[in-house]
N, C-alpha and C positions, 0 to 999 in steps of 0.2 A: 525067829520070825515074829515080828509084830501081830497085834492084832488085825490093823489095815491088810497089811497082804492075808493074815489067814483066811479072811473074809473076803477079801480080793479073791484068792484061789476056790474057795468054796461057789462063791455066785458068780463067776466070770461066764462061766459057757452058759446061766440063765438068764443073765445081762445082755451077751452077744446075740441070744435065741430072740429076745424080747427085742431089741433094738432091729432083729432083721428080720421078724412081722412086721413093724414100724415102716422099714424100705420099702420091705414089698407092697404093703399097702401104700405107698405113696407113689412106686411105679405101677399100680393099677388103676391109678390117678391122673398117668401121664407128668410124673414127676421125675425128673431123673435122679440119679442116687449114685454115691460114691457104695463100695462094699464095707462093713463094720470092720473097724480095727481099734487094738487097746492103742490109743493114746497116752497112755501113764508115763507123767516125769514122777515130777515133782507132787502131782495132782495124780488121786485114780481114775482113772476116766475109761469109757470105751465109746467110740461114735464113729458117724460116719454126714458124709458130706451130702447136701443137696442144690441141684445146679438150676439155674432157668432157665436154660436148653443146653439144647448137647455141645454145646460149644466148650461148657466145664468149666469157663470162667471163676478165676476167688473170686472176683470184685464183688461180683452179683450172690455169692455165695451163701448156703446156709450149715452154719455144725450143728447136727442135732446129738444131744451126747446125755449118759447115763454115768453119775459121779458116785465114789464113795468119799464122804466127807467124810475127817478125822477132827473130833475140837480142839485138837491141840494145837492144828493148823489156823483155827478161828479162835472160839472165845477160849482158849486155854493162854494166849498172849493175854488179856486183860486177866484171867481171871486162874490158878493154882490150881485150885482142886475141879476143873471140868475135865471130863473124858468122857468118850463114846465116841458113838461114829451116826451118821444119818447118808441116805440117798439121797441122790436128786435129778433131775430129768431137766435140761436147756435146750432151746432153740438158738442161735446167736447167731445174727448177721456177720459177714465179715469183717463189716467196721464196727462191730462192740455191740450192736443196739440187740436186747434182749424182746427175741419174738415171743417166746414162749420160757415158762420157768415153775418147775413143781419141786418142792422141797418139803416136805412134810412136817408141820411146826416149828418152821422154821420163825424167830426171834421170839419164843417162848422158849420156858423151863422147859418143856418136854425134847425140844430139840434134837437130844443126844441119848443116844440108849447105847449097852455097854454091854446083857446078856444076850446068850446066843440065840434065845427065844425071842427074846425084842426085837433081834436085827432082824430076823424069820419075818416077823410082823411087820416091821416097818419096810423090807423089800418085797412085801406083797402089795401092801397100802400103795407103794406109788406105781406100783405095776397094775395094780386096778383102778388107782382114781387117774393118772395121767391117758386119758381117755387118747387111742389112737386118731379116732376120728374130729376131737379138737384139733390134735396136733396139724391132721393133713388141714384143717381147713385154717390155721396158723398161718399155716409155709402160704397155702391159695391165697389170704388176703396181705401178706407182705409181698408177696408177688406184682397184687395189682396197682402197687403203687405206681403211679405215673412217671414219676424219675427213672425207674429201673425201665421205664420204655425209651427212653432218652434217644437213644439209636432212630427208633421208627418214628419218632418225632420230627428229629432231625431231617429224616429224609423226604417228613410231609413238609416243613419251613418251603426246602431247598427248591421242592416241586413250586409252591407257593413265588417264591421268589422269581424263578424262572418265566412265570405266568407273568407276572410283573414286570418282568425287564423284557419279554417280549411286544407284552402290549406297547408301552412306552415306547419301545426301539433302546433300545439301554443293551450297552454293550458290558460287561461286568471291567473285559478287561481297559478298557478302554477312560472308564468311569474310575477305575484301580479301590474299588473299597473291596474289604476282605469281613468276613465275619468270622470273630474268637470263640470257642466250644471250649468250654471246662465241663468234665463229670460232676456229678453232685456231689460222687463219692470223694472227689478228688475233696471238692470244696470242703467235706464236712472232718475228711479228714485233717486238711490242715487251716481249716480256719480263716482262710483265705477267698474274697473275691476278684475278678478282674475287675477295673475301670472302664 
């Protein structure tokens, strides 16, 4: 067994502990929350999911996740002689954009620590500076962006419009124009707008 998993196995159930304070406090938030699970491929990871109503949607979705880095995975491709491991604590939209991200010296020499007393030290460090109540108030203000209300938007236009084609006497179908809805996520995902 590697070092990664022996330290995978050693901190796993204070990672899953630690992460499911995290939930809880964010379902006393009125946040909903998937349950913590180890995610670990390729990557160590353990996380768990956060929705914008119960509906549970990815689109809208947030991973909040707790990693074990290994340098051999990172600066050990540039660089021979690095090893060690370091934590890390993420927020990540569905579509990639990093809400939240705590990685402890990270792109310094201190980076990576290798004894078993360092790693003690550095998974306490992010376990006390990744402040819970940054995090919930993270997820609250990507929440409020106005895109992710798209929906209620929508259905203020449609009211809007209706108001419109009343007063006038306008019939929609009669007049035959149609209005085209793309998600933002849709857009930013692929780079694309309509005409």
């Amino acid at each position: 067994m590697d070092k990664i998993e022996k330290v995978k196995e050693k901190y796993q159930d204070r990672i899953i502990s630690y992460l499911d304070e995290v939930r809880k406090e964010l379902e006393k938030n009125n946040i909903i929350t998937s349950i913590v699970e180890d995610y670990s491929s390729d990557d160590i990871y353990f996380g768990f999911m956060v929705y914008k109503d119960e509906k549970g949607e990815l689109e809208n979705s947030l991973d909040v996740s707790f990693h074990i880095y290994d340098a051999k995975d990172y600066d050990a491709k540039d660089y021979d002689d690095i090893e060690g491991l370091n934590f890390g604590t993420e927020i990540v939209s569905y579509d990639g954009e990093i809400v939240g991200e705590l990685i402890p010296y990270n792109y310094s020499s201190n980076v990576w620590v290798l004894e078993d007393e360092d790693i003690e030290e550095r998974f306490n460090l992010i376990v006390e500076e990744s402040n819970i109540y940054s995090m919930i108030k993270l997820i609250k203000e990507f929440y409020k962006k106005e895109w992710l209300n798209m929906d209620e938007n929508i259905k203020e236009i449609r009211k809007i419009v209706k108001v419109i084609l009343k007063k006038y006497n306008l019939d929609i179908k009669e007049n035959k124009f149609s209005v085209k809805y793309v998600s933002f996520t849709d857009l930013s995902r692929d780079g694309k707008f309509l005409n």
